[in-house]
C-alpha positions in Angstrom: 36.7 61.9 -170.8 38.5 60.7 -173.7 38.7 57.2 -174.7 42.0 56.5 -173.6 41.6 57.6 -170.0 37.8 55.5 -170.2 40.0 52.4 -171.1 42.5 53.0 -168.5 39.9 53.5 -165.8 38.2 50.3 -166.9 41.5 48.7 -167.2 42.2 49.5 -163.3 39.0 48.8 -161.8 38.6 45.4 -163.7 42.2 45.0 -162.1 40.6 46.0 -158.6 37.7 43.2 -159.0 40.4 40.6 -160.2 42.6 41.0 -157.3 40.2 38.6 -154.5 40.1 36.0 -156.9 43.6 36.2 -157.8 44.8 36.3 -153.9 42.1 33.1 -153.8 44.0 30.6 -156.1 47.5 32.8 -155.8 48.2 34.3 -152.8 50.7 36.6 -153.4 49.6 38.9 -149.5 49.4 37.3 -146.5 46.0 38.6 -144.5 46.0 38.8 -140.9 43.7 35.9 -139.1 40.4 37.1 -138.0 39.6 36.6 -134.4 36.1 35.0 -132.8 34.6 32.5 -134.7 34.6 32.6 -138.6 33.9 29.0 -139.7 34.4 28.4 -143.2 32.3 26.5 -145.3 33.3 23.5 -146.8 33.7 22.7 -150.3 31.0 20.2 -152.4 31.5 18.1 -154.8 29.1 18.1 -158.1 26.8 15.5 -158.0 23.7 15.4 -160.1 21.7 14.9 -157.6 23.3 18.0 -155.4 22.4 20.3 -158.8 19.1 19.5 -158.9 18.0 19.9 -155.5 20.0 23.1 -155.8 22.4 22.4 -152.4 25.7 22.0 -155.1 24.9 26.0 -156.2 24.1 26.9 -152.4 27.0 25.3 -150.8 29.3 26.3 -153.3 28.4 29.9 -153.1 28.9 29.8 -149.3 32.7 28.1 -150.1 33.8 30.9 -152.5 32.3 33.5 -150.7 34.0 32.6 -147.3 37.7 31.8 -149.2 37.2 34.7 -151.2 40.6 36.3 -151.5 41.3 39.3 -148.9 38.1 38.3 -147.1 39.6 39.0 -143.8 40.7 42.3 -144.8 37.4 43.3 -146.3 35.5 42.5 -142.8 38.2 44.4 -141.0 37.8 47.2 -143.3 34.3 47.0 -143.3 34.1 46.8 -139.4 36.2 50.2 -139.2 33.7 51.7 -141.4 30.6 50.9 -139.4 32.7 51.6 -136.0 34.3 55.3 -137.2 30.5 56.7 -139.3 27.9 54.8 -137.1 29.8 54.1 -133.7 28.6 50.4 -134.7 30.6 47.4 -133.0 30.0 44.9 -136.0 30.6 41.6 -133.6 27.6 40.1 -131.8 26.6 41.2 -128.0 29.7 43.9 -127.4 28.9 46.6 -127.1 30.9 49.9 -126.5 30.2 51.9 -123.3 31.0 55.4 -121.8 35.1 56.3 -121.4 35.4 53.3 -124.2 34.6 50.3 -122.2 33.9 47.3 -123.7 30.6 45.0 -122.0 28.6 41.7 -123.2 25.2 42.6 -123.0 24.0 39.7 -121.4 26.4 40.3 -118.7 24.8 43.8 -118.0 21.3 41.9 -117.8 23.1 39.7 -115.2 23.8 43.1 -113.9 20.8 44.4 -113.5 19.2 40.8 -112.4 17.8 39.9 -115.8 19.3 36.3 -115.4 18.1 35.6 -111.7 17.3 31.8 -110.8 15.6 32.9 -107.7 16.4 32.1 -103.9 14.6 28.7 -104.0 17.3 27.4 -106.3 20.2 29.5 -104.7 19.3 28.3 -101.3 19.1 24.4 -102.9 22.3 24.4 -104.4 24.7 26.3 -101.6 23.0 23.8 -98.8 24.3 21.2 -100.9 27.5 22.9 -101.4 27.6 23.3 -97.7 27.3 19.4 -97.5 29.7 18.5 -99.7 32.0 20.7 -97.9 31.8 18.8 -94.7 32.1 15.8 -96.5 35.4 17.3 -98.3 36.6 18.3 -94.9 35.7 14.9 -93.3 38.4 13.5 -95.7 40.9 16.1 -95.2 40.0 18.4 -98.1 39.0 21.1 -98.5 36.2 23.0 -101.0 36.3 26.5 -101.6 34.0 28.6 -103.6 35.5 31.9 -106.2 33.7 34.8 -107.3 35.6 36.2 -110.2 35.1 40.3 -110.8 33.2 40.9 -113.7 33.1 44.1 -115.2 29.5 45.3 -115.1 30.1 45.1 -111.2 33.5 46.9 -110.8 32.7 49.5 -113.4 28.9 49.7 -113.5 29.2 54.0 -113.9 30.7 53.2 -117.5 27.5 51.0 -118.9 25.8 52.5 -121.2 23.5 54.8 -121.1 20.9 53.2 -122.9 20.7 51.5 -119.8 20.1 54.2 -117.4 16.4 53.9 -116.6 16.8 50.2 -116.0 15.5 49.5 -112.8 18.3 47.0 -110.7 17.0 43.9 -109.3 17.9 41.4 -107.3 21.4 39.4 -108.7 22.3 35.8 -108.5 25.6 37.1 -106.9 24.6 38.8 -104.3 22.2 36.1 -102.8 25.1 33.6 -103.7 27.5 35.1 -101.3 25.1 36.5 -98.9 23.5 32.8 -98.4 27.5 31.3 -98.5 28.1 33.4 -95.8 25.2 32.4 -93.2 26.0 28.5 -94.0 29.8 29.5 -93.5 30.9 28.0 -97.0 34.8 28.9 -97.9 34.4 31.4 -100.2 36.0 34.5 -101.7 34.8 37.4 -102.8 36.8 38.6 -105.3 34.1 41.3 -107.1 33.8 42.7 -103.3 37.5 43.0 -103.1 38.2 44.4 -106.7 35.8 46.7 -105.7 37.3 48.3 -102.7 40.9 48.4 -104.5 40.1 49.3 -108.0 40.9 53.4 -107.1 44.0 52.1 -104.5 46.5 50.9 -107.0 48.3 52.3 -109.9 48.2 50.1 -112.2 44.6 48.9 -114.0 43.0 45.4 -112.6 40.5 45.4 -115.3 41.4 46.6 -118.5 38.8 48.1 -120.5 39.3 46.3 -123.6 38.9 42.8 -121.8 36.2 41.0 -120.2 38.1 39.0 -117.5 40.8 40.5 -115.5 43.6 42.1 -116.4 47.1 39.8 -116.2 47.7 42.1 -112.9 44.8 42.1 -111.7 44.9 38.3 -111.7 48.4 38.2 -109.7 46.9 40.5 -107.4 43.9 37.7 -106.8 46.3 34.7 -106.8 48.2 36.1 -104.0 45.2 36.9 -101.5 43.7 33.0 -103.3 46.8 31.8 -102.2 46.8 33.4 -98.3 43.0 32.5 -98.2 44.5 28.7 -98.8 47.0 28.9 -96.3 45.0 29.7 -93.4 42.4 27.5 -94.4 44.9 24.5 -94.3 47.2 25.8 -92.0 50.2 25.2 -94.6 52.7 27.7 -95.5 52.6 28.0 -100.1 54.5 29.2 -102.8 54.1 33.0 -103.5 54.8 34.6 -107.1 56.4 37.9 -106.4 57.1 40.8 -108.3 60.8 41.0 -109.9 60.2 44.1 -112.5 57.2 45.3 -113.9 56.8 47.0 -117.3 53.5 49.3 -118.0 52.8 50.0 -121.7 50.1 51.1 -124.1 50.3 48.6 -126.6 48.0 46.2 -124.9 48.6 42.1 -124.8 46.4 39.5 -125.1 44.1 38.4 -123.0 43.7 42.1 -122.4 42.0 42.6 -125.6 40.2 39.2 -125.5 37.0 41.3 -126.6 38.3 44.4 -128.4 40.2 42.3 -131.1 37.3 40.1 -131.5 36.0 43.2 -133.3 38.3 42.8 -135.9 38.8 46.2 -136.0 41.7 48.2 -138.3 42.5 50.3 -135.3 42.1 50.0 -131.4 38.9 51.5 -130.0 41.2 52.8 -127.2 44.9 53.3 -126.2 45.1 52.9 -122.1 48.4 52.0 -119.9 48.8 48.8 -118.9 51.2 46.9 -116.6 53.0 43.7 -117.4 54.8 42.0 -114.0 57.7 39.6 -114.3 57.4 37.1 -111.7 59.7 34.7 -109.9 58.6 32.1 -107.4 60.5 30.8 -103.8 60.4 27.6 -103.1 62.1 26.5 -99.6 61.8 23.2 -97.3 58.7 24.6 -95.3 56.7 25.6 -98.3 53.4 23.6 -99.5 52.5 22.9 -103.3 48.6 21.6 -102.8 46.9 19.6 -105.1 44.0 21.7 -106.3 41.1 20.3 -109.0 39.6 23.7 -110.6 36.3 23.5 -111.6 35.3 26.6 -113.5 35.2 28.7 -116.2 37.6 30.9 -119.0 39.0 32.9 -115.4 40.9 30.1 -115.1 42.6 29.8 -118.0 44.1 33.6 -117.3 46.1 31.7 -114.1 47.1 28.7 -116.5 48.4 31.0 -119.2 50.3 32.7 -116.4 51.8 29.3 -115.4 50.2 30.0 -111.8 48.8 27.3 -111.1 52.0 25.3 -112.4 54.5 26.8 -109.9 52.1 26.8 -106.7 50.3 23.1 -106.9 52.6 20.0 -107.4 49.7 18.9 -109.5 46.5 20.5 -110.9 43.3 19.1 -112.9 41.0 22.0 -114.8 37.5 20.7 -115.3 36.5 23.3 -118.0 32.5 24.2 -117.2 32.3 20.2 -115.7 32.7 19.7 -119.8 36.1 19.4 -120.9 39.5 18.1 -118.4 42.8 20.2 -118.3 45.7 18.9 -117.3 49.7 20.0 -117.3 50.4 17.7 -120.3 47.3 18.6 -122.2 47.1 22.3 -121.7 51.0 22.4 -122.7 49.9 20.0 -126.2 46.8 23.2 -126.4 44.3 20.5 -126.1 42.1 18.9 -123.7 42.9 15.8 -121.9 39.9 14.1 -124.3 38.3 12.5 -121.6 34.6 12.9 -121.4 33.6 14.1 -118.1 30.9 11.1 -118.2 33.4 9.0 -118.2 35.6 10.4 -115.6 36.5 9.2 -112.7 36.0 12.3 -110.5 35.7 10.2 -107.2 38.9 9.2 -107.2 40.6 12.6 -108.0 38.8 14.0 -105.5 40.6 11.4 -103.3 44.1 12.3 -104.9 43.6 16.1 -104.3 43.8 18.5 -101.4 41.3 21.6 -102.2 38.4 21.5 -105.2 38.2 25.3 -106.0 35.1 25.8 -107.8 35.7 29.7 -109.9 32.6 31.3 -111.5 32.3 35.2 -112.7 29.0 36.5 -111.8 27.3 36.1 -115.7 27.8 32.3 -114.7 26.8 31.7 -111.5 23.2 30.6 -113.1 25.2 27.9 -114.0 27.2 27.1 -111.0 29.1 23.7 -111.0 27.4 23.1 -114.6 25.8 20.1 -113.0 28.6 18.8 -110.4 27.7 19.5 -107.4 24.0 18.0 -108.0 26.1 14.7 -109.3 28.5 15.2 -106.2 25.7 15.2 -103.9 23.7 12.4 -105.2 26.6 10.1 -105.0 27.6 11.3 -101.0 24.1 11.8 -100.3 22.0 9.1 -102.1 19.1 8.8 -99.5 18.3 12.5 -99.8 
C-alpha cells in the first residue's frame, strides 16, 4: 500500500473515531430515543477533593460515556448484532420463544409455580376480600376482582424449550380463582376466557410482541367487564362498539411494549394486527358508574384507549396502591402526586360505585399491594 492511500485510510478512520464526539458537542443527526430505562449519568464538578478520592475521574467517565455521541445508535446496532449471530436478546429477562414470541422469564416461573405464596396466604387474603365485599355491598357498592391474561397461560406451547422438562406446579392463579369461587367473590376470569376464544376470532388478542393484551383484545374484555357490571348492579352502561376496523402489519404501541424495549434495528417479527375505531351511545337509560381501579400496567391499556373515560362519569386509578390516577392527571402524563399514605381512600370509597381490583397472573403474589390488609383492619379492627 502506498503512502498516499496509508494517509487516506488514516485520514478516514480518524474521521470515523471523531464523529461521536463531534455529534456530542455538535449534533449535526438526530438519534432515535432508546426505549426501557437508560439513565444517564450526571455530570461532576472538579473538586480537589473529588480527584483525589478518584470519584471526579469515575463519575466523569460514566457522563461521557453515557452522552457519548450516537450512543443510542451504537446499542441499537450492537443489539442487532448479538440478536442476528447469537439469537441473543440484549435487554434483561426477555427472552425470545418458539414462532417468535416474546416472554419475561419471571413470568414463565409464575407459570410453572416458581412464585407460589401457598394456600395459607391465598385462603387469608380472599376471606378477607370476601369480607370487604359484604361490607362494599352493605353500602351499596360493589367489589369485583380481575384476572388479566398473561401470555405464559394463553400461549404456554410457544415457551421455550429450555423449559420443557420443567415440572408444573401448583400457581397462585389457579388457587386464587378456584378459592374466589367457593367464597362466591365477583370475579372474572379473563385468562379462562382468553383461553377458550384465542382460536375463535380473526383477529390476534395477544400480540406476540407485547406482554399485556393486544388493543383488541382489550375491547374485547371491556365489553364482557362491562356486561359482568351490568348484571351485577342491575344498570344498563355505555358500550364501545365497533365503527371500522383496520388490520396491519406495522404494529402500534403498546403492542410492542416488549419488542422495542430491545432496541433492536429491525423487528424480531412482522404479524397482522387489528386496529378498531370505536364510537360510544349514550341514551337517557344508560349508566356511567363510578369505578376506583386498583391495579396494575393492564390498566393503563383501557386509559390509553379512553375506556374508562366514556363508560364511568368519574374514575380514580390507584397504580399498584402506590401512585393515584385521575382524568386531569393522566391527561397532564403525571400522577395525581398524592401519596397513597396520605390519601383519603375511605371517603372515595364512599364517593364511588364499584372498586375493581385488576392483577395479571405474574402479580397476583402481590395482590392489592397491601390494600386489602389496610381495608380490613380499618372495617374489621377487632379481628
Amino acid at each position: 500500500m502506498d503512502a498516499k492511500r496509508k494517509k487516506t485510510l488514516f485520514l478516514v478512520l480518524f474521521i470515523i473515531l471523531l464523529l461521536p464526539a463531534i455529534q456530542q458537542f455538535l449534533p449535526f443527526v438526530k438519534s432515535g430515543e432508546l426505549y426501557g430505562f437508560f439513565p444517564n449519568a450526571k455530570d461532576v464538578s472538579f473538586t480537589l477533593n473529588s480527584w483525589l478520592t478518584d470519584e471526579y475521574q469515575t463519575q466523569k467517565d460514566k457522563f461521557i460515556n453515557d452522552n457519548m455521541g450516537f450512543r443510542p445508535d451504537l446499542i441499537r446496532l450492537n443489539n442487532q448484532i448479538n440478536y442476528s449471530v447469537y439469537k441473543k436478546i440484549s435487554k434483561g429477562h426477555i427472552i425470545e420463544g418458539l414462532n417468535n414470541y416474546l416472554y419475561i422469564d419471571e413470568y414463565i416461573d409464575g407459570y410453572f409455580g416458581k412464585d407460589f405464596i401457598g394456600y395459607s396466604a391465598i385462603n387469608k387474603k380472599m376471606l378477607m376480600l370476601k369480607a370487604l365485599q359484604d361490607t362494599l355491598h352493605s353500602m351499596g357498592k360493589s367489589l369485583i376482582v380481575v384476572y388479566s391474561p398473561s401470555k405464559e397461560f394463553m400461549y404456554p406451547e410457544n415457551i421455550p424449550n429450555k423449559y420443557k422438562n420443567v415440572k408444573k406446579g401448583v400457581t397462585n392463579y389457579e388457587v386464587f380463582t378456584q378459592k374466589g369461587d367457593s367464597l362466591k367473590i365477583n370475579q372474572i376470569d379473563f385468562v379462562s376466557y382468553f383461553n377458550t376464544v384465542k382460536n375463535k376470532t380473526k383477529s390476534v388478542l395477544y400480540s406476540k410482541q407485547g406482554i399485556h393484551w393486544a388493543v383488541y383484545g382489550s375491547y374485547i374484555a371491556a365489553d364482557s367487564f362491562i356486561i359482568y357490571i351490568e348484571k351485577l348492579r342491575n344498570i344498563k352502561m355505555v358500550h364501545p362498539y365497533q365503527t371500522k376496523l383496520e388490520q396491519t402489519d406495522e404494529i402500534r404501541f403498546p403492542d410492542n411494549d416488549i419488542a422495542r424495549t430491545t432496541n433492536l434495528i429491525f423487528p424480531i417479527v412482522k404479524e397482522t394486527l387489528s386496529y378498531p375505531t370505536i364510537d360510544y351511545k349514550f341514551d337517557k337509560t344508560t349508566t356511567k358508574p363510578k369505578i376506583i381501579y386498583l391495579g396494575d400496567s393492564f390498566v393503563k391499556i383501557w386509559l390509553m384507549e379512553y375506556l374508562l373515560d366514556n363508560i364511568n362519569e368519574d374514575w380514580t386509578y390507584w397504580e399498584y396502591y402506590r401512585g393515584l390516577w385521575t382524568k386531569n392527571s393522566y391527561d397532564r402524563g403525571i400522577t395525581d402526586g398524592t401519596t397513597m399514605e396520605n390519601y383519603d381512600w375511605q371517603s372515595a370509597i364512599k364517593e364511588n360505585d364499584c372498586l375493581v381490583i385488576m392483577y395479571t397472573t405474574s402479580n397476583l403474589p402481590e395482590l392489592g399491594n397491601g390494600f386489602i390488609e389496610k381495608a380490613y383492619n380499618y372495617y374489621y379492627p377487632k379481628k
